[in-house]
C-alpha positions, 0 to 999 in steps of 0.5 A: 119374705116380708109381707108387702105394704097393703094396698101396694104391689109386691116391690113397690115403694109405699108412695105417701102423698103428704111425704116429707120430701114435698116442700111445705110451699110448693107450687100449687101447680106442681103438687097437683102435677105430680099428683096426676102422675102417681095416680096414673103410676098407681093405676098401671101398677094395678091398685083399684080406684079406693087404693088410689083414693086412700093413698091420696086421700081424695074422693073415688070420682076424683080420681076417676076424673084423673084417669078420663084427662089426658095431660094437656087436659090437665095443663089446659084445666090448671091454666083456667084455675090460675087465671080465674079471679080473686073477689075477696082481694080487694079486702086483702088488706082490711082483713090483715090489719085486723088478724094483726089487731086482734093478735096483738090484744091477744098477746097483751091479754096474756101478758 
């Protein structure tokens, strides 16, 4: 019989945070989402805070925080992130035009 994967319960499946299947612009919302779920998933299995923590690559108090909130608390904390305001909109454009400038003398430069 195999060794398991370590820091992982026997019969378990290694759970990568970064894996493959998750789309490069998923939404914000859902990849913070499900990383609450496995967090929780990790911890009902039995791994100790550091697993988890290595596993998804965030601090330890992190992911106590994680396992103190409750689902609604999640939802209501994610609501405040999305509805906060952005300052630095207002100069969106300015600093566009000139990532394009630079970028275009760039490409003539190594013409």
């Amino acid at each position: 019989m195999p060794n398991p994967v370590r820091g992982h319960a026997p019969g378990e499946k290694n759970f990568n945070f970064a894996g493959p299947y998750i789309p490069a612009k998923m939404n914000a919302y859902l990849t913070k989402l499900m990383m609450y779920h496995e967090i929780h998933r990790m911890k009902r299995v039995g791994h100790i805070l550091s697993q988890i923590s290595g596993a998804a690559l965030i601090y330890c108090r992190t992911v106590r925080r994680c396992l103190s909130s409750s689902e609604p608390e999640v939802d209501q904390f994610m609501e405040q992130q999305s509805e906060r305001g952005n300052k630095l909109l207002a100069y969106e454009p300015f600093v566009k035009s000139r990532l394009e400038r630079l970028s275009f003398y760039i490409f003539i430069n190594l013409a």
